[in-house]
C-alpha positions as CSV (number, residue, x, y, z in Angstrom):
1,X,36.1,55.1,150.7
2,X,33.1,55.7,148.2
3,X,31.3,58.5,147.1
4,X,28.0,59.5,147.4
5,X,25.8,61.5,145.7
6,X,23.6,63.8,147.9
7,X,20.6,66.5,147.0
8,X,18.8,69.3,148.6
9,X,15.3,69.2,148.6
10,X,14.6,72.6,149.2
11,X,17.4,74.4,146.2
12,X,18.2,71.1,144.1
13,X,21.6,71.5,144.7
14,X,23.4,67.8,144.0
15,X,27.1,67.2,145.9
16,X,28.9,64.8,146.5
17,X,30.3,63.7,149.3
18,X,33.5,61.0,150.0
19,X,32.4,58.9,153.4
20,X,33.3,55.9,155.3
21,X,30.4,53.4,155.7
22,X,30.7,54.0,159.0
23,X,29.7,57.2,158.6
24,X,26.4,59.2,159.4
25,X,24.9,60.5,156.1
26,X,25.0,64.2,155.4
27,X,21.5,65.7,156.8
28,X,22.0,69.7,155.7
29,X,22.3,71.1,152.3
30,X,26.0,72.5,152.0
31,X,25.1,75.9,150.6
32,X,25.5,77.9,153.7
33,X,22.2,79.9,152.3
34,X,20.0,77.2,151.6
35,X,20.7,75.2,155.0
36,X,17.5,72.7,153.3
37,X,17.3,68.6,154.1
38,X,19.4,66.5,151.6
39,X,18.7,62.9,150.9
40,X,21.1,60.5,149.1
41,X,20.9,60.3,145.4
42,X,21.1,56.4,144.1
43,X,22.3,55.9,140.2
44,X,23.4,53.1,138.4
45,X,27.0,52.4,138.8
46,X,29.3,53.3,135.9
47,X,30.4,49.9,134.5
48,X,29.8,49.1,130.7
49,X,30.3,45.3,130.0
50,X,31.9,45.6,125.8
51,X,33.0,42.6,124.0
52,X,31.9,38.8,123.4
53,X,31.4,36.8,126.3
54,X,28.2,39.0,127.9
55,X,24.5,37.9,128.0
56,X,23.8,41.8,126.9
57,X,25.9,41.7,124.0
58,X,25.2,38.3,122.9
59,X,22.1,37.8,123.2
60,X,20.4,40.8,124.8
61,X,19.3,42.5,121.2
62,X,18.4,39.8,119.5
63,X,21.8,39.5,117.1
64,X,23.4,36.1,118.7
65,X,25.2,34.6,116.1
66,X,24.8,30.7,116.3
67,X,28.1,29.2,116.4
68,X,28.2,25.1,115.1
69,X,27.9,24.2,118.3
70,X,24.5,25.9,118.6
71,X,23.4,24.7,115.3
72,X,24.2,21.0,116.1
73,X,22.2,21.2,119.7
74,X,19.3,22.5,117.9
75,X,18.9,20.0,114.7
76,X,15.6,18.0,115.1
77,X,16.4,14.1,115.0
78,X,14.8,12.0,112.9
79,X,11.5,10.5,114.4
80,X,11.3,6.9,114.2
81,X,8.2,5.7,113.5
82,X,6.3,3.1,115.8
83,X,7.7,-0.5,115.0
84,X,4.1,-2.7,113.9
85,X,2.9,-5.2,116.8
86,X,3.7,-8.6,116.2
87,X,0.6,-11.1,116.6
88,X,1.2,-14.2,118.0
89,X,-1.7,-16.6,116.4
């Protein structure tokens, strides 16, 4: 079951509270003095991507490291210049 993060509008006090999705969110602050509104709190979920392999560490801050593979996709090739027109006489 997950756990959300609640907090009381009317002390600040944050809790957090283990629910089903099923569920009906917690409406009253749980300091039985306080008795305020709560409303859910929404953070970023605690997952850190480490290693090769991740846009964010590859390429993200700007220190990509171009393997050979990269270097020979990007090479230029060689124009060639426009062959002459042949006139027929």
């Amino acid at each position: 079951m997950p756990i959300y993060e609640y907090k009381c509008s009317k002390c600040g006090l944050r809790f957090e509270v283990r629910q089903g999705f099923n569920d009906k969110p917690v409406e009253h602050c749980q300091n039985p003095d306080c008795n305020g509104k709560v409303h859910r709190v929404f953070s970023p979920p605690a997952i850190i991507f480490k290693g090769s392999g991740f846009h964010v560490n590859d390429y993200g801050r700007g220190n990509h490291k171009p393997s050979k593979d990269d270097h020979a996709q990007e090479t230029p090739t060689e124009a060639k210049a426009p062959e002459p027109a042949s006139s027929r006489d």
